[in-house]
Legacy VTK file of the C-alpha trace (Angstrom):
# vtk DataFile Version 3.0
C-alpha trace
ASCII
DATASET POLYDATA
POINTS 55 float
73.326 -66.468 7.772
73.576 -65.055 11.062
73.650 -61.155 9.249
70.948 -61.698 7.307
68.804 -62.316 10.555
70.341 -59.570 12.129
69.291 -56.800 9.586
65.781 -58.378 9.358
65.397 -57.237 13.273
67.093 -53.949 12.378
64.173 -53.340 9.559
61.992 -54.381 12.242
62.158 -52.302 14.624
63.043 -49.627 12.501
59.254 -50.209 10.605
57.746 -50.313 14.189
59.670 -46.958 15.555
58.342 -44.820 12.376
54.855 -46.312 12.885
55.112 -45.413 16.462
56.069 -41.600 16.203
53.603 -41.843 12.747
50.485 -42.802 15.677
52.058 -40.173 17.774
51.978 -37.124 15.609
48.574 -38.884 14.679
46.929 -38.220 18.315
48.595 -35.299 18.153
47.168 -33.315 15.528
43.645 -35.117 16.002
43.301 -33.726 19.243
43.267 -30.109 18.009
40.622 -31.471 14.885
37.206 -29.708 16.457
38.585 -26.900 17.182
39.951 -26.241 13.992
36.254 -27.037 12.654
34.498 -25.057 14.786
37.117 -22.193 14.611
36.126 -21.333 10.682
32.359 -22.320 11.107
32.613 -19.360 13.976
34.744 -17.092 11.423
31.668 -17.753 8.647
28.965 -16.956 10.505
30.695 -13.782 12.349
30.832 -12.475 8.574
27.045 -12.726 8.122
24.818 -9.903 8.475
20.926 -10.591 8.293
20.314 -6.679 7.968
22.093 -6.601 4.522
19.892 -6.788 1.683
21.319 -9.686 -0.536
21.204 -8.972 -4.431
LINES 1 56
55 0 1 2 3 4 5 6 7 8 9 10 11 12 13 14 15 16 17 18 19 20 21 22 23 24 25 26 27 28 29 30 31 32 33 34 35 36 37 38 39 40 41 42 43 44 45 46 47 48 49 50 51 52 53 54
């Protein structure tokens, strides 16, 4: 019985350390989020040209 109480802590805290570095990777990648955003709204409106007649 003892085992069997023993591998439910095991799951556990294996469940909580891939939630933990799943948060982490999380905050990581959301931190660069705007920039990625404004990065290809720059790139879109670098390619327009107002002096180019438009069919």
């Amino acid at each position: 019985m003892r085992s069997r109480s023993f591998s439910n802590v095991v799951i556990t805290l294996s469940f909580l350390l891939l939630s933990l570095v799943g948060v982490g990777g999380l905050l990581y990648a959301l931190r660069w989020g705007p920039w990625v955003y404004s990065d290809s709204v720059a790139y879109i409106l670098s390619a327009y040209n107002p002096t180019c007649p438009t069919p």
